[in-house]
C-alpha positions in Angstrom: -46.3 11.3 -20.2 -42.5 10.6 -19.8 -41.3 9.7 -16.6 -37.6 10.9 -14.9 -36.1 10.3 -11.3 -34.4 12.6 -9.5 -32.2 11.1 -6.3 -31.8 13.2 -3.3 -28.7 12.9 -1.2 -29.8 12.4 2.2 -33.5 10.9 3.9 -35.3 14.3 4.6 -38.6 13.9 1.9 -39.3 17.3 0.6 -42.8 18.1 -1.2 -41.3 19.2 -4.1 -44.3 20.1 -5.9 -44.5 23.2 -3.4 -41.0 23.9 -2.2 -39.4 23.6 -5.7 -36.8 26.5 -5.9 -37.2 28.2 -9.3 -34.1 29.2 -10.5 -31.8 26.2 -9.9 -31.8 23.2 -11.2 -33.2 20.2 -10.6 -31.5 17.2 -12.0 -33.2 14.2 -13.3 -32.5 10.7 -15.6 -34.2 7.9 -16.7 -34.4 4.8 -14.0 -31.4 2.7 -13.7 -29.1 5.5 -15.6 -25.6 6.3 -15.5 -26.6 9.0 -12.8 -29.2 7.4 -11.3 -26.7 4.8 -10.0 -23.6 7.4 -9.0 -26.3 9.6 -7.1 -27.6 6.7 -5.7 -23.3 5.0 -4.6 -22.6 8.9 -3.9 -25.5 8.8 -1.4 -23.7 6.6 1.0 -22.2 9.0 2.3 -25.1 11.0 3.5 -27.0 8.0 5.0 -29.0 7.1 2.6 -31.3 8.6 -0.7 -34.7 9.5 -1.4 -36.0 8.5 -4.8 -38.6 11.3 -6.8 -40.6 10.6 -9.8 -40.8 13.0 -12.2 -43.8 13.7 -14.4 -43.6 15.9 -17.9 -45.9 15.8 -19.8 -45.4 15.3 -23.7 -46.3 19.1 -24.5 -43.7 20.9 -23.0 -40.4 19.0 -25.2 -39.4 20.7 -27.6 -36.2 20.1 -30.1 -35.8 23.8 -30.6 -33.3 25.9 -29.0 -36.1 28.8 -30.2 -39.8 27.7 -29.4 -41.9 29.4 -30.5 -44.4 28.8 -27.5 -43.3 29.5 -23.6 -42.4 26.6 -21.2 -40.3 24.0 -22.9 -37.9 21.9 -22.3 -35.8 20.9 -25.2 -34.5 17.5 -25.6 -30.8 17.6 -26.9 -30.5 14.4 -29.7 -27.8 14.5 -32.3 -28.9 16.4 -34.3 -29.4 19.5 -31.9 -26.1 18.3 -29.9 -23.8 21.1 -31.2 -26.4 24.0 -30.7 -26.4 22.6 -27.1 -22.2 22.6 -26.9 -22.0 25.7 -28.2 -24.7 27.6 -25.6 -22.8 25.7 -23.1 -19.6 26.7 -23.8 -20.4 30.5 -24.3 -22.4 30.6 -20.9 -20.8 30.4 -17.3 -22.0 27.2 -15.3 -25.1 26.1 -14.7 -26.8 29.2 -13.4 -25.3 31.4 -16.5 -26.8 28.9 -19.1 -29.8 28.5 -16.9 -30.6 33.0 -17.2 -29.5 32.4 -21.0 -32.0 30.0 -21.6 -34.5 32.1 -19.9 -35.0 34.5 -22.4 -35.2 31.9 -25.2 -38.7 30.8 -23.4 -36.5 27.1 -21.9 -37.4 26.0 -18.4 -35.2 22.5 -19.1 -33.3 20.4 -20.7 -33.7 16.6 -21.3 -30.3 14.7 -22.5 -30.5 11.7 -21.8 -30.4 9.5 -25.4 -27.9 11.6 -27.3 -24.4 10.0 -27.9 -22.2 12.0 -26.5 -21.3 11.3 -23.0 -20.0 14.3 -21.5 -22.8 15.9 -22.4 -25.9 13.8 -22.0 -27.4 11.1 -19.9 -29.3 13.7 -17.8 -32.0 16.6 -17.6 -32.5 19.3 -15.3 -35.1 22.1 -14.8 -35.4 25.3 -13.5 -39.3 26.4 -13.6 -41.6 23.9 -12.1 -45.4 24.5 -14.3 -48.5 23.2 -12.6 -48.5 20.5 -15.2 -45.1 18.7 -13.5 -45.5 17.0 -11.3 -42.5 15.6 -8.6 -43.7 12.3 -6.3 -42.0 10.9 -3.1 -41.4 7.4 -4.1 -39.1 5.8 -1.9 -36.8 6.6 1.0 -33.4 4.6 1.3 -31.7 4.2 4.5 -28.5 3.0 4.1 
């Protein structure tokens, strides 16, 4: 089961398991990423961070910008990098590409080991399945 963070500005710990709001994303990267570190420097500004742990399990990736099965979350790669621009481009922000995706059956995206850097080294989602799951791991006061 891969494993994401997500860093929260501020110390208030949320149970995000139950208050996740569907719709919007979430953002999340691997541990010690580019984002993971300017979330965590931004954060001093708001007094401190609270680190979440993000479960997914293996079942719900998908490298298809058309699965054929509902609830995935397609990881961008090289290969699929161009698809991703594109759908990007053509949509309006994140909550545009977010209702686009809907309909194509995509509750995320996970691009955090493609080579292009404006348009990887993160992952967000926007539907929360049972099968997630989103742990408190640490608060930072700062």
């Amino acid at each position: 089961m891969p494993t994401f963070y997500h860093i929260h500005r501020g110390t208030k710990v949320e149970n995000l398991n139950k208050k996740f709001r569907k719709g919007y994303p979430l953002f999340f990267s691997t541990k010690n990423s580019f984002w993971y570190n300017i979330e965590r420097e931004i954060s001093k500004d708001y007094g401190g961070y609270v680190i979440y742990k993000i479960y997914i399990p293996s079942s719900f990736f998908s490298y298809s910008f058309k699965p054929r099965s509902r609830n995935k979350i397609v990881k961008v790669t090289d290969d699929n990098l161009d698809k991703y621009k594109e759908l990007k481009i053509n949509t309006k922000g994140h909550l545009g590409f977010i209702k686009a995706m809907k309909k194509r059956n995509i509750i995320g995206i996970e691009a955090n080991y493609c080579s292009d850097k404006d348009y990887c080294r993160e992952g967000y989602i926007w539907q929360k399945p049972r099968n997630i799951k989103i742990s408190c791991v640490k608060v930072v006061k700062l």
